[in-house]
LOPALO-710398 format. One record per residue: residue in one letter; y, x, z of N, C-alpha, C in turn. Coordinates in steps of 0.05 Angstrom, whole numbers, padded with zeros to 5 digits, always signed. Layout:
BEGIN
aYXZYXZYXZ;...
This chain:
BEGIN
x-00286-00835+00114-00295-00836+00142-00272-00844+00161;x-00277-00858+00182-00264-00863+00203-00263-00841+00216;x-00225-00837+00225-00220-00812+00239-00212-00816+00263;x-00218-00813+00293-00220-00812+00311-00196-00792+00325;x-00172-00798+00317-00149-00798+00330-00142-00773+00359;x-00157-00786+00374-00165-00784+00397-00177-00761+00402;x-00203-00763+00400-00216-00739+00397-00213-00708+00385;x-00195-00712+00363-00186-00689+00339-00157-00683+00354;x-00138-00694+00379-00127-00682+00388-00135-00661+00406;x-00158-00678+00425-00167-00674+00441-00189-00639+00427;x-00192-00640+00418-00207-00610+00407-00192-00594+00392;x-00176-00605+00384-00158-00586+00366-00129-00562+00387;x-00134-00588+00405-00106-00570+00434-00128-00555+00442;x-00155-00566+00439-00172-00535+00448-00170-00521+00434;x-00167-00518+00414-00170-00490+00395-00192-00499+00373;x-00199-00519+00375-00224-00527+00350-00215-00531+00326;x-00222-00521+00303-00206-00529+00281-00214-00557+00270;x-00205-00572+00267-00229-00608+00244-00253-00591+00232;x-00263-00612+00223-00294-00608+00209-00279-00612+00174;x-00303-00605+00163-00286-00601+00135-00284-00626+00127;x-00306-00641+00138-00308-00670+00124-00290-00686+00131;x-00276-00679+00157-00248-00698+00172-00228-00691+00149;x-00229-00657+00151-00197-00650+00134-00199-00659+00104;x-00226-00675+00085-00218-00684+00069-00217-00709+00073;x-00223-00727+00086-00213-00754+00092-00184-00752+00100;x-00176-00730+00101-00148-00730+00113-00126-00725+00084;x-00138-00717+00070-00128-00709+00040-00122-00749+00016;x-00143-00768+00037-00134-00785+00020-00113-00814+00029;x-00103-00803+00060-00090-00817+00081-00061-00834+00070;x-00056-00850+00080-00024-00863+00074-00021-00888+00090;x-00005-00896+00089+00011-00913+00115+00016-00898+00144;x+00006-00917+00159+00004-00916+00189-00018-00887+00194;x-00036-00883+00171-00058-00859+00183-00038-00840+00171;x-00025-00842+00158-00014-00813+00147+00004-00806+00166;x+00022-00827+00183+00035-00826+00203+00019-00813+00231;x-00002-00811+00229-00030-00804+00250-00027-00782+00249;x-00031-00777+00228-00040-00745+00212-00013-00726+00219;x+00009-00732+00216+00024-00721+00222+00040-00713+00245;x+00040-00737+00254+00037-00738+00291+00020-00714+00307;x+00003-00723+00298-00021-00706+00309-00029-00676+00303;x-00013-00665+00287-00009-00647+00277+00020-00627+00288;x+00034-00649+00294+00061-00641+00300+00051-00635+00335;x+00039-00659+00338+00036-00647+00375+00013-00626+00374;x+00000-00612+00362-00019-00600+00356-00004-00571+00357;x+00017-00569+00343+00043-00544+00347+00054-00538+00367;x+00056-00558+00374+00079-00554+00406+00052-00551+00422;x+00037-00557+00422+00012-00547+00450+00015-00517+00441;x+00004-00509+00416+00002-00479+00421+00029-00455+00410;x+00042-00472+00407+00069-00455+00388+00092-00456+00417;x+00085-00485+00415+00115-00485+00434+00139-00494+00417;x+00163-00486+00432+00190-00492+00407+00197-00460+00392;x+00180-00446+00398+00183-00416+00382+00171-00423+00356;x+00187-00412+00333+00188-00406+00321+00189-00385+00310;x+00172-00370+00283+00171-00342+00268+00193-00352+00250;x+00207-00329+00240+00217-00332+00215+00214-00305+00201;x+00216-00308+00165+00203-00284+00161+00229-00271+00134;x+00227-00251+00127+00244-00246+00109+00233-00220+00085;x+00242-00223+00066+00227-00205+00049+00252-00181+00032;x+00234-00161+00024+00255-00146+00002+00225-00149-00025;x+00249-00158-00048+00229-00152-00062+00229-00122-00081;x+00216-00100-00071+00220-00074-00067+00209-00060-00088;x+00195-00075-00110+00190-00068-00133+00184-00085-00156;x+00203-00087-00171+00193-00119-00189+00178-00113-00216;x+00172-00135-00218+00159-00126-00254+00137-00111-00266;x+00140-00115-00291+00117-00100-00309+00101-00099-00291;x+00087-00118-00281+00067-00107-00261+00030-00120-00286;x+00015-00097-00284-00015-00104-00301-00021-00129-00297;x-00024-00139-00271-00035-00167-00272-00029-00193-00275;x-00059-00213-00292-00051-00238-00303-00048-00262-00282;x-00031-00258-00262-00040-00292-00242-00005-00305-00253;x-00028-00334-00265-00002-00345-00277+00020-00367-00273;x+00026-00356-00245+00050-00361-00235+00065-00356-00226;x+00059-00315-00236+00080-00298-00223+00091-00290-00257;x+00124-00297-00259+00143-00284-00277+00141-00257-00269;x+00136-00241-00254+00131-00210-00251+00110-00191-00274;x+00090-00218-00269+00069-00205-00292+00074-00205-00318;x+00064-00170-00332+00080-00159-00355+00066-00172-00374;x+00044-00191-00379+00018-00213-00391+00056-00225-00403;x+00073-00232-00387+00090-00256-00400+00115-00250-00401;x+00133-00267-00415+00161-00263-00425+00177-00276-00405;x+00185-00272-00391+00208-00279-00368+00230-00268-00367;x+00253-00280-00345+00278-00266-00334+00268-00262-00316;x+00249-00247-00301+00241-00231-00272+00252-00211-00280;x+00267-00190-00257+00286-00167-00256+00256-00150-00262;x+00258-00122-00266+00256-00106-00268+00257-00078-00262;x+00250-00073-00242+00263-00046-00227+00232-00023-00220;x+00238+00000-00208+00220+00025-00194+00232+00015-00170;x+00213+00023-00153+00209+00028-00118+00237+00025-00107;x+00252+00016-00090+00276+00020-00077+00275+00044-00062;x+00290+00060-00052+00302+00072-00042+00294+00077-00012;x+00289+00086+00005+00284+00082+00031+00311+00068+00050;x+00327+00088+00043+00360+00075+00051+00363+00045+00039;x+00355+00041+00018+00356+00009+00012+00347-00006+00029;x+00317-00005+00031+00304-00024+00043+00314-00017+00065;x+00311-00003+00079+00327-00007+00115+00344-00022+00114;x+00374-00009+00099+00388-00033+00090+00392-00066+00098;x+00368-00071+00074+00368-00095+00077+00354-00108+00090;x+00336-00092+00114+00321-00098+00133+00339-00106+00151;x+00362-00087+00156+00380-00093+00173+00400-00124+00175;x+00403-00133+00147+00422-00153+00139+00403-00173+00154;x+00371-00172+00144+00361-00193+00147+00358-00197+00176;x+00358-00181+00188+00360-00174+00226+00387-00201+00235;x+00408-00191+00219+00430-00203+00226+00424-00231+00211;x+00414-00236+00204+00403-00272+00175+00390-00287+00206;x+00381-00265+00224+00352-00284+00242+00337-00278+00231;x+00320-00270+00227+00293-00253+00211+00277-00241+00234;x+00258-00246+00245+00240-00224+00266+00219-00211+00243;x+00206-00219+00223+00191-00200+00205+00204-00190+00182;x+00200-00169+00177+00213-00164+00144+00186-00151+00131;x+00187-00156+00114+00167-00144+00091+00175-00126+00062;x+00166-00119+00059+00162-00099+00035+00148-00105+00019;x+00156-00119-00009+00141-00132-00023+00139-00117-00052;x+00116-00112-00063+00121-00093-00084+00096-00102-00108;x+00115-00104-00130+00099-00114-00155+00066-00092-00161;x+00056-00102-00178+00033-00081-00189+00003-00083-00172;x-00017-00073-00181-00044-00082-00171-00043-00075-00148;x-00038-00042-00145-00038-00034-00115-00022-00008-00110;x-00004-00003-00095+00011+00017-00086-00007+00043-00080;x-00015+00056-00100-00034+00086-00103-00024+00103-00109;x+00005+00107-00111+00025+00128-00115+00033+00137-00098;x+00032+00177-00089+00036+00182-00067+00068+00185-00062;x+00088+00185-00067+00107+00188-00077+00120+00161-00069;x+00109+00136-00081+00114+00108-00074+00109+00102-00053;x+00086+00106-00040+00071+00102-00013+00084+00116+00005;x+00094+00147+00002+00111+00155+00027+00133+00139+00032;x+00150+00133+00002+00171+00120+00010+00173+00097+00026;x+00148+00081+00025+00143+00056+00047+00141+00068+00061;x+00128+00090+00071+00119+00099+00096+00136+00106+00110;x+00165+00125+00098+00188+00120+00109+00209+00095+00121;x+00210+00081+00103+00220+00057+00110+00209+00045+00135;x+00175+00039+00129+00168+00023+00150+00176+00027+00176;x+00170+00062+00180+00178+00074+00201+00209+00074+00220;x+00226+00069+00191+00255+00071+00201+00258+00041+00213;x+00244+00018+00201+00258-00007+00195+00246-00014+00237;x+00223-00006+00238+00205-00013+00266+00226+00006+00285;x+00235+00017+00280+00252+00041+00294+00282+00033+00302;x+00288+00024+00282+00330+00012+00277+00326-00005+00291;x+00308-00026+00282+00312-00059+00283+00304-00075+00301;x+00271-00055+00312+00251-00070+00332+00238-00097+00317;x+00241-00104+00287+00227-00126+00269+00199-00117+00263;x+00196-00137+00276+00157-00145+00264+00154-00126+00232;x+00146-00100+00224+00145-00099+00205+00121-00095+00185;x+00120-00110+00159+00090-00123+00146+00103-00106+00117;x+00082-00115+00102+00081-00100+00075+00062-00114+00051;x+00070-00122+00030+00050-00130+00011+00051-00118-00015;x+00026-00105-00017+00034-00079-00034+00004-00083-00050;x-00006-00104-00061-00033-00110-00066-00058-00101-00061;x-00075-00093-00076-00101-00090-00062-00107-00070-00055;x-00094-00057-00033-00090-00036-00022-00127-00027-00007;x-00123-00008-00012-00158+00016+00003-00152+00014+00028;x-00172+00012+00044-00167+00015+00081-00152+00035+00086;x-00163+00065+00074-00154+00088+00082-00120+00092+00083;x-00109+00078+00060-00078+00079+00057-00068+00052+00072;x-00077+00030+00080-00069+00022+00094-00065+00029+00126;x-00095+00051+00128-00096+00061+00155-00061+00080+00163;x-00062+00094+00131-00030+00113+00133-00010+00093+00144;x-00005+00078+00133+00013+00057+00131+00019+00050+00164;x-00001+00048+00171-00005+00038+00200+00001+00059+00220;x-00007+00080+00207+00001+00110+00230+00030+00113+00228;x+00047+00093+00208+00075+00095+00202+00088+00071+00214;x+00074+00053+00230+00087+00042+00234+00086+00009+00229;x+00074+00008+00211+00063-00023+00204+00046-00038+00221;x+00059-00057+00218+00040-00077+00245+00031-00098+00227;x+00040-00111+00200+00023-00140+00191+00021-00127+00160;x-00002-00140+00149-00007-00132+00125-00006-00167+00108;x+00020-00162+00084+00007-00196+00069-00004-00192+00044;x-00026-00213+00051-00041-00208+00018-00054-00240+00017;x-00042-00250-00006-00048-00281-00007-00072-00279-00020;x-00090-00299-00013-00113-00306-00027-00102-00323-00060;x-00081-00334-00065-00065-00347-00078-00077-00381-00075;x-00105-00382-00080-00120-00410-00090-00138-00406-00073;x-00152-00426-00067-00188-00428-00065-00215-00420-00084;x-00228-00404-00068-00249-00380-00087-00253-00405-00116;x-00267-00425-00109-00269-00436-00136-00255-00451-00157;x-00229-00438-00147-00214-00441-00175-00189-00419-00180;x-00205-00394-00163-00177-00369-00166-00186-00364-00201;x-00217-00364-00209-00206-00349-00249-00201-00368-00257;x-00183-00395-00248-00167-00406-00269-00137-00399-00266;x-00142-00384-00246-00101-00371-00241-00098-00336-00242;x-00125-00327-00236-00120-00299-00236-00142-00283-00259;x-00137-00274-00279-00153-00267-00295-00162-00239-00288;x-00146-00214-00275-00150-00188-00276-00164-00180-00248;x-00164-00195-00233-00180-00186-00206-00191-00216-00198;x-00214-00212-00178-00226-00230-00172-00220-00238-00138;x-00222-00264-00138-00227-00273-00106-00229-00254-00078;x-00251-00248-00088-00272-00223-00066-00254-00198-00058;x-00241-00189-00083-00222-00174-00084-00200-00169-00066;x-00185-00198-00061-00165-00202-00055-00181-00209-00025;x-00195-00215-00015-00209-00228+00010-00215-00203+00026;x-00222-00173+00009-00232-00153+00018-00203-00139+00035;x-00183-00142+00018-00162-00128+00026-00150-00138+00052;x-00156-00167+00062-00142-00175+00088-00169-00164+00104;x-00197-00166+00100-00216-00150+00111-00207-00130+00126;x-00205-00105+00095-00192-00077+00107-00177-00076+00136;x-00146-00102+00122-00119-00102+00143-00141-00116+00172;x-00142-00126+00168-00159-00137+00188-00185-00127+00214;x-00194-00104+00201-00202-00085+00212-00196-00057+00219;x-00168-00058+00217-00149-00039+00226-00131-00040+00248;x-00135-00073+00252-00125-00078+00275-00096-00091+00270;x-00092-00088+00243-00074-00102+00230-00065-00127+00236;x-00039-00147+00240-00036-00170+00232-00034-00179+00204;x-00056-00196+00203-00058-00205+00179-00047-00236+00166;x-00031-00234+00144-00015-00257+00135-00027-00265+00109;x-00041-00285+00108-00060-00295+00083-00062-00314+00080;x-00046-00339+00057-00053-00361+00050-00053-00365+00016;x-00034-00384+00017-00037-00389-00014-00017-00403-00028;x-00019-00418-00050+00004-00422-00061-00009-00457-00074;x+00005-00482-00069-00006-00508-00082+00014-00519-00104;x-00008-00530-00117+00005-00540-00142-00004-00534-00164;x-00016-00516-00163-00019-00505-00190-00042-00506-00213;x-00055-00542-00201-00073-00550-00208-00099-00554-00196;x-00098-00544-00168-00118-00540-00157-00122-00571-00148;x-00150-00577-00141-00154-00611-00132-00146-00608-00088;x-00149-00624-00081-00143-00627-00056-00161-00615-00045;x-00193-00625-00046-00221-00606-00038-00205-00578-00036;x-00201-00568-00064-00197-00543-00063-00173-00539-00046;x-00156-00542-00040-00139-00534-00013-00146-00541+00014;x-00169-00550+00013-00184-00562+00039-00199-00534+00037;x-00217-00525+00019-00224-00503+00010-00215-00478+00024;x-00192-00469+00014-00173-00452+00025-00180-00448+00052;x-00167-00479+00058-00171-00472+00088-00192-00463+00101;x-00213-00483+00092-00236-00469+00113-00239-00443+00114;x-00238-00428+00079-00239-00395+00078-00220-00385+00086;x-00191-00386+00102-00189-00380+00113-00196-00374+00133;x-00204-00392+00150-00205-00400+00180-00231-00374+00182;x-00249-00379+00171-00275-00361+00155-00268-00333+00157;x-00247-00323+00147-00237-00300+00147-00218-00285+00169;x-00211-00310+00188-00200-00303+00212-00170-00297+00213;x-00156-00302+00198-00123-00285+00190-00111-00307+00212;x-00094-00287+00222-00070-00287+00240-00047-00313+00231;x-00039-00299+00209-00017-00324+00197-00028-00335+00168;x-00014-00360+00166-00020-00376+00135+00005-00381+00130;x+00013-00360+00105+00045-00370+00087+00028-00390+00064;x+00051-00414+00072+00039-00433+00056+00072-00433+00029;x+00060-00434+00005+00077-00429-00016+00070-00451-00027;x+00093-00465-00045+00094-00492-00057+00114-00481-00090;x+00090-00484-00110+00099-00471-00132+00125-00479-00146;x+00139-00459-00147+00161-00463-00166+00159-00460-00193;x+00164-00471-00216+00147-00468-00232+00163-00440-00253;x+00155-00423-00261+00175-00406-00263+00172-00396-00308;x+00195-00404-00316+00191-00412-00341+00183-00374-00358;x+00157-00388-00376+00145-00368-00383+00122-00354-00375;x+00120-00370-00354+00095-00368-00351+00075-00390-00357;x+00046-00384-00361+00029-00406-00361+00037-00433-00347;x+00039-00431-00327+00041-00444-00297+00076-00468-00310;x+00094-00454-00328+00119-00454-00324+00128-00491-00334;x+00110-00502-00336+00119-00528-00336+00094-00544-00321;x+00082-00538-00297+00076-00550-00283+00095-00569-00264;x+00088-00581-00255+00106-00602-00220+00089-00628-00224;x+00074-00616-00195+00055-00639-00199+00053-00652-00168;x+00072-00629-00148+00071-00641-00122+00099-00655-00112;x+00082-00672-00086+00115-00694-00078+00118-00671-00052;x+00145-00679-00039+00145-00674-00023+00125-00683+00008;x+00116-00708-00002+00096-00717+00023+00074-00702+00016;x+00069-00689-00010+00038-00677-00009+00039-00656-00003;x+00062-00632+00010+00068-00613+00013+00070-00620+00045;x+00076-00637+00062+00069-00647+00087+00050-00642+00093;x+00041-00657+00073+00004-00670+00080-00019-00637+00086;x-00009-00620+00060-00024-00592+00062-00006-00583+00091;x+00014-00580+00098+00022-00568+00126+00010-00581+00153;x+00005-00605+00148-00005-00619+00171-00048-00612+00174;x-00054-00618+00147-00080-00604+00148-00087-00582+00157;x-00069-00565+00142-00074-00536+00158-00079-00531+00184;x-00051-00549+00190-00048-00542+00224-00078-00551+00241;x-00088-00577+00229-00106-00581+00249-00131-00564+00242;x-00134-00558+00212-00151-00540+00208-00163-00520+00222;x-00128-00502+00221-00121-00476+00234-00112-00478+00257;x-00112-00490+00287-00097-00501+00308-00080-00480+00324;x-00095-00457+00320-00084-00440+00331-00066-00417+00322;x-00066-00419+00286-00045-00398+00276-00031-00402+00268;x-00010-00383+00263+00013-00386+00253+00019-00400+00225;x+00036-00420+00215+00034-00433+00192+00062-00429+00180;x+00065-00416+00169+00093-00403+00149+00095-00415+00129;x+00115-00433+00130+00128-00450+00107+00141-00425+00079;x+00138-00424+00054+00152-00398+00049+00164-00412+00014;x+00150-00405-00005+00173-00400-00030+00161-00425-00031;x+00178-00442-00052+00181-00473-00058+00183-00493-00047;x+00193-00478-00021+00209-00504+00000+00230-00519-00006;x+00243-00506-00013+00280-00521-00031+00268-00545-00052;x+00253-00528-00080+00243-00541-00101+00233-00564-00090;x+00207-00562-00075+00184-00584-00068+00187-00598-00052;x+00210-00604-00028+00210-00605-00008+00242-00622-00004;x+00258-00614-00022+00279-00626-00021+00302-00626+00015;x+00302-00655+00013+00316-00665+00037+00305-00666+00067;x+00268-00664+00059+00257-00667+00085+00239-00645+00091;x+00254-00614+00090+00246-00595+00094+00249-00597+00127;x+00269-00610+00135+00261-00604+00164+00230-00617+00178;x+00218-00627+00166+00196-00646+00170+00166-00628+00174;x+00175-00604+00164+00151-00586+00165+00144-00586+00193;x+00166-00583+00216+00151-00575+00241+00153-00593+00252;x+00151-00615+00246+00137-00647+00256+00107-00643+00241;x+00102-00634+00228+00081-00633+00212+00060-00613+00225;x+00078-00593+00226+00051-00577+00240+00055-00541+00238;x+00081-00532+00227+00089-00516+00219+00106-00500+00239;x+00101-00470+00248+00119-00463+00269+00131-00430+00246;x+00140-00432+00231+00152-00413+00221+00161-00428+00194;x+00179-00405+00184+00195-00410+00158+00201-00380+00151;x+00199-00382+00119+00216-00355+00105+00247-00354+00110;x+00262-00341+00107+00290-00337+00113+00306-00325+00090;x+00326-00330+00069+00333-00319+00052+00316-00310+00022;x+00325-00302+00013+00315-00300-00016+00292-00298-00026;x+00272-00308-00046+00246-00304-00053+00247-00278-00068;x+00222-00275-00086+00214-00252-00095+00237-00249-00116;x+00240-00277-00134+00247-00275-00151+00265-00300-00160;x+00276-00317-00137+00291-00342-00146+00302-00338-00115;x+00327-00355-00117+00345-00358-00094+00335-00370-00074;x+00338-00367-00041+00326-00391-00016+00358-00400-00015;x+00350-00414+00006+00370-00428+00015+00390-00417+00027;x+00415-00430+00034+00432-00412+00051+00425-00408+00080;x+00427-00383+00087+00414-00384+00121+00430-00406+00129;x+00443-00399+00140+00465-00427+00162+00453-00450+00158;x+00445-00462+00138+00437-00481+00133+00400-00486+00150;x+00392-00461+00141+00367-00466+00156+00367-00459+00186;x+00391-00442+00205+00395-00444+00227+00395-00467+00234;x+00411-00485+00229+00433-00505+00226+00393-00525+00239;x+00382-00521+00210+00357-00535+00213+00339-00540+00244;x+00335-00516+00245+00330-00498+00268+00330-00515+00293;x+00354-00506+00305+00371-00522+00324+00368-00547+00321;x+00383-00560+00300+00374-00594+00304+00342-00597+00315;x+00322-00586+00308+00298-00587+00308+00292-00584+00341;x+00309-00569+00350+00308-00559+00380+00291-00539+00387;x+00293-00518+00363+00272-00493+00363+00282-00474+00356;x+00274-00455+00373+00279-00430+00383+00266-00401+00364;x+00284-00380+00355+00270-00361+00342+00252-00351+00355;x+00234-00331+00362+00227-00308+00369+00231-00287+00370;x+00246-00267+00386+00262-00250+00397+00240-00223+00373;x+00252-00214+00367+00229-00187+00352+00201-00175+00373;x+00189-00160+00366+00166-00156+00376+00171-00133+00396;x+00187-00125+00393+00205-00095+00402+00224-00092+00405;x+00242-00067+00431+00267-00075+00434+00288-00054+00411;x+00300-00061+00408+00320-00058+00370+00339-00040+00390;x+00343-00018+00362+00360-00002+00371+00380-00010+00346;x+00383-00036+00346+00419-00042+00325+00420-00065+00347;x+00450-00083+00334+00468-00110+00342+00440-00118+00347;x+00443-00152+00363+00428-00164+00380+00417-00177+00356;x+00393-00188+00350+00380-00211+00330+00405-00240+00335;x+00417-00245+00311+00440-00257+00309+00433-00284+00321;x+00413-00298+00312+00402-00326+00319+00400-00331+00346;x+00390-00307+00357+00389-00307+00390+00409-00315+00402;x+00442-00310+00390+00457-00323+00403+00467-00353+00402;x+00442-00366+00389+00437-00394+00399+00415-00409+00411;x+00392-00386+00414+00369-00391+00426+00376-00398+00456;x+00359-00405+00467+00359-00410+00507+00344-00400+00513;x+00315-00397+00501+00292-00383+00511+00280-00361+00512;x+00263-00347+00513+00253-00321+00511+00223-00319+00515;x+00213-00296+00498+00183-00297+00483+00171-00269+00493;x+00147-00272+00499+00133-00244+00513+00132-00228+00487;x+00139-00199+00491+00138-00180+00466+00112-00172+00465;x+00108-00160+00431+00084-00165+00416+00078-00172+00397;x+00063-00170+00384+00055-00174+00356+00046-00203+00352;x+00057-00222+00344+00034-00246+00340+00051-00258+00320;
């Protein structure tokens, strides 16, 4: 179909997301329209983003042996990997390294924890501590992904202090049982529900590459948009050896554009988090995401393989001529380090 340029700016700076049938004509674009697509996507950010930027940072706060089969996590105990291995951190840890990541430029930190779902009361206080300390020290946006967590313990979670809940959909409903064998779709859809009706910020996307067709990340999106979530961490698979998954690479770096720029016009109005397999997939023209359509980035280490060096993605940042986002709250530590190259300043709050 002929895409109408014009018009798809013109509704999308409203807040309209494309029609599904635009965003797959948009999946088969190149030359001058792919140059469209991206354009238009990029000014599509700056109407509603601005030059603010999220950035996000993680602990990975419990690794391994974890029951379930999705096969492109080395965590899952289904397979033979070098994924570390550890019990729950520490409360003093994670603050810790909540703190470092404060000083990295980090406004969110998360709590990321292997296994179906954090139902241990013992484990669950200890987040509950943390969360509490980390919103307390730091004044950081603080989130948690602790899998398919019950409303009711997410409700705790929340009386402690938690403001965003992440829980990736991973794929598109019709092709998550070719990646997740032990839980279903619905499953994973219910749990940003829960977060979501808690009043929660909710962080829910997915992960490309991993075989899925374009439809199906067109897919995604719409069920996203469907489901209403706050932010989309968009993940670009690394292929991680020993797992099923572990000799996949099937994306370029322009097709990893192409899904950031879709999204955006998809999603016009939310947040779009560049996150693990940026380095891998992405190479040299990682700064290209927020021409594309992208107003956030991960910051420092993945769950389970190295990020980049911060400086380097400051460094990014700035050339780009974009600005962090000051935390949501005022921090009782040192100033958010990045700030002392920002110019601007962001109304406090959760978003």
């Amino acid at each position: 179909m002929k895409l109408d340029w014009s018009d798809i700016r013109r509704r999308t700076a409203a807040g309209e997301g494309v029609r599904e049938a635009e965003a797959l004509a948009m999946t088969a674009l190149g030359g001058d329209e792919l140059r469209a697509l991206f354009d238009t996507a990029g000014a599509i950010r700056v109407e509603h983003k601005g030059n603010f930027v999220n950035t996000c940072g993680i602990s990975n706060a419990k690794s391994g042996r974890c029951a379930e089969a999705c096969s492109f996590c080395s965590q899952s105990a289904h397979f033979t990997t070098d994924a570390p291995k550890y019990t729950l951190k520490s409360a003093d840890t994670m603050v810790a390294e909540a703190h470092a990541a404060r000083e990295a430029g980090v406004r969110e930190f998360s709590l990321v924890a292997s296994g179906r779902a954090m139902t241990n009361r013992a484990e669950l206080d200890t987040v509950k501590s943390a969360v509490s300390r980390i919103r307390e020290e730091t004044g950081m946006q603080t989130c948690a992904s602790l899998g398919l967590m019950p409303k009711e313990l997410l409700a705790e979670l929340k009386d402690a202090g938690l403001q965003a809940v992440h829980h990736n959909l991973e794929t598109a409903r019709s092709f998550h049982a070719n990646i997740v064998q032990t839980h279903t779709w619905d499953e994973e859809a219910d749990t940003v529900r829960a977060a979501r009706d808690l009043g929660l910020y909710t962080c829910c996307g997915g992960i490309f590459g991993m075989g899925e067709s374009w439809a199906q990340r067109v897919e995604l999106a719409m069920q996203l948009r469907e489901l209403d979530v706050d932010s989309v961490p968009l993940n670009f698979l690394n292929p991680r050896p020993g797992t099923p998954l572990g000799e996949q690479a099937e994306l370029t770096a322009e097709d990893c554009l192409k899904v950031v720029a879709i999204f955006r016009l998809v999603l016009p109005t939310k947040d779009l988090i560049v996150c693990g397999g940026r380095s891998v997939n992405l190479g040299q023209r990682q700064d290209e995401i927020f021409r594309c359509g992208a107003n956030g980035v991960m910051i420092g280490n993945y769950l389970t393989t190295a990020g980049r060096d911060v400086e380097l993605d400051l460094d990014m940042l700035e050339k780009e001529g974009l600005v962090i986002r000051p935390p949501p709250h005022k921090p009782h530590a040192p100033s958010l380090r990045a700030a002392v190259r920002a110019e601007g300043t962001d109304a406090n709050g959760v978003t």
